[in-house]
C-alpha positions in Angstrom: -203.4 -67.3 73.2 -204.4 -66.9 69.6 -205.4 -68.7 67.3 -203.8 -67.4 64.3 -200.8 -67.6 62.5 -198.8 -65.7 60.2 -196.4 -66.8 57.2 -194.6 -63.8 55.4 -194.2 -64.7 51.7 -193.1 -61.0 49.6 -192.9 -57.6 49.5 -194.1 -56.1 45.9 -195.2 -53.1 44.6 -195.7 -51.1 47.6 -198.2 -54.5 48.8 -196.7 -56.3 51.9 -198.3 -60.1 51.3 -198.2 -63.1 54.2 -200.7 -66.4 54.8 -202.6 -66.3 57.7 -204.3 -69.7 58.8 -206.6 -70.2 61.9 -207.3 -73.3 63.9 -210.7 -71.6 64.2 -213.5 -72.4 61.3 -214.0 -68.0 61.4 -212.5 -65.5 59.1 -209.8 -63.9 61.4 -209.8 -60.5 63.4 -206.9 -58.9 62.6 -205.0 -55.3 63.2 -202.1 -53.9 61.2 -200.4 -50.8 63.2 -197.2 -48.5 62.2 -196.0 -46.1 65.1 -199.4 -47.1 67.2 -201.7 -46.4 64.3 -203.8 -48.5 62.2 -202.8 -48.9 59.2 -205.9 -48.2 56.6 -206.7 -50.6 53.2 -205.4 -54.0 54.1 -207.3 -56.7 52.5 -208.1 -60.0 54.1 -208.7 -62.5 51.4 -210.3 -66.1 52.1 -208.3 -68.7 50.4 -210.1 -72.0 49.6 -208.2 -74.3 51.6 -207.7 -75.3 55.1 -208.6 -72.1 56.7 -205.9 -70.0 54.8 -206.3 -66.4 54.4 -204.2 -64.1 51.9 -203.1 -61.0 53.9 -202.4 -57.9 51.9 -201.0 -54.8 53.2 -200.4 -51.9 51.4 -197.3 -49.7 52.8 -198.3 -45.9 52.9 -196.3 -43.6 51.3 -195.6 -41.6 54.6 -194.5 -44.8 56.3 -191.5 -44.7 53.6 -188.7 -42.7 55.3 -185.3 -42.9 56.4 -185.0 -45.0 59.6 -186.7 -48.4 60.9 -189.9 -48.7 60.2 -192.3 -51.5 61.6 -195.7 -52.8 60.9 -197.2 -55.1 63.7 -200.3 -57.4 62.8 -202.2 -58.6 65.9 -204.7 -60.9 66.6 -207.9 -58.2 68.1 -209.9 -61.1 69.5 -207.4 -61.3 72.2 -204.8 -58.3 71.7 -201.5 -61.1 70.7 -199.0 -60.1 68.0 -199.0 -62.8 65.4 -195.9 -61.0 63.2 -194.3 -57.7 62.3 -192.5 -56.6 58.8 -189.9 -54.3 58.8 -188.9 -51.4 56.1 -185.3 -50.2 56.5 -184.2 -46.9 54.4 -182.0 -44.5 54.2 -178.5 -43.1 54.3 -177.6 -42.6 58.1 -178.5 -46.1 58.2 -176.5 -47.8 55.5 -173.8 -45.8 57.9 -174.9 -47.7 60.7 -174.3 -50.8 58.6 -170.6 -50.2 57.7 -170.0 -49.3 60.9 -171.4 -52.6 61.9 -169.2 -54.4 58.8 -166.6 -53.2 59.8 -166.8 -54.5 63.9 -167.8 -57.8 62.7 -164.6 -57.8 60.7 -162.1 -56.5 62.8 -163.8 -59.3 65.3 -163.6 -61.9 63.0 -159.6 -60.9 62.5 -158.7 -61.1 66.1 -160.5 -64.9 66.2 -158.5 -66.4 63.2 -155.1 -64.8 65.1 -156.5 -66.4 68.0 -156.8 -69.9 66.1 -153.9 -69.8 64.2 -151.7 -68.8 67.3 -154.0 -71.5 69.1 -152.7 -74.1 66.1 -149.3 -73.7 66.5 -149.2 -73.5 70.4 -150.6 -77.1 70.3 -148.5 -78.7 67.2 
């Protein structure tokens, strides 16, 4: 089991940022892969307090494309995934996402007829 864990705080600028702290008194091991590959210039950045370190990933440009695209951090002392990020793009997915909308509200139509037929069956 690892030692290490990851707190997300922003994506900005093209630089994916999270807190990593380790119960460990050494500067963590870490990976960063996209579609199996590491993923080059991520900066590991010692913060002053309580074994914190400032994780800064930089998204390549050919990671940005239409689609679901996601960045797993591991642990390579012992192989565990300590997080992921996600980048989602493009138009066939904000298709996906009405389609989606639009199941959630015809679901959430048939409920409130159910609970207002429900009401007045038990007036």
């Amino acid at each position: 089991m690892s030692t290490l864990t990851l707190a997300p705080m922003k994506l900005r600028r093209g630089v994916w940022e999270a807190i990593i702290s380790n119960s460990q008194p050494s500067e963590p091991q870490i990976t960063v892969t996209h579609l199996n590959q590491e993923v080059p210039g991520f900066e590991l950045t010692e913060k002053p307090d309580d074994n914190l370190w400032l994780l800064q990933v930089p998204i390549p440009q050919d990671a940005i494309a239409d689609g679901v695209q996601t960045f797993v951090i591991g642990d390579k002392a012992d192989g565990t995934r300590i997080g992921h990020f996600t980048l989602i793009a493009g138009e066939a997915l904000g298709d996906d996402m009405r389609v989606e909308v639009e199941l959630l509200r015809a679901e959430l139509d048939m409920l409130k007829r159910a609970f207002r037929r429900h009401c007045v069956e038990t007036i």
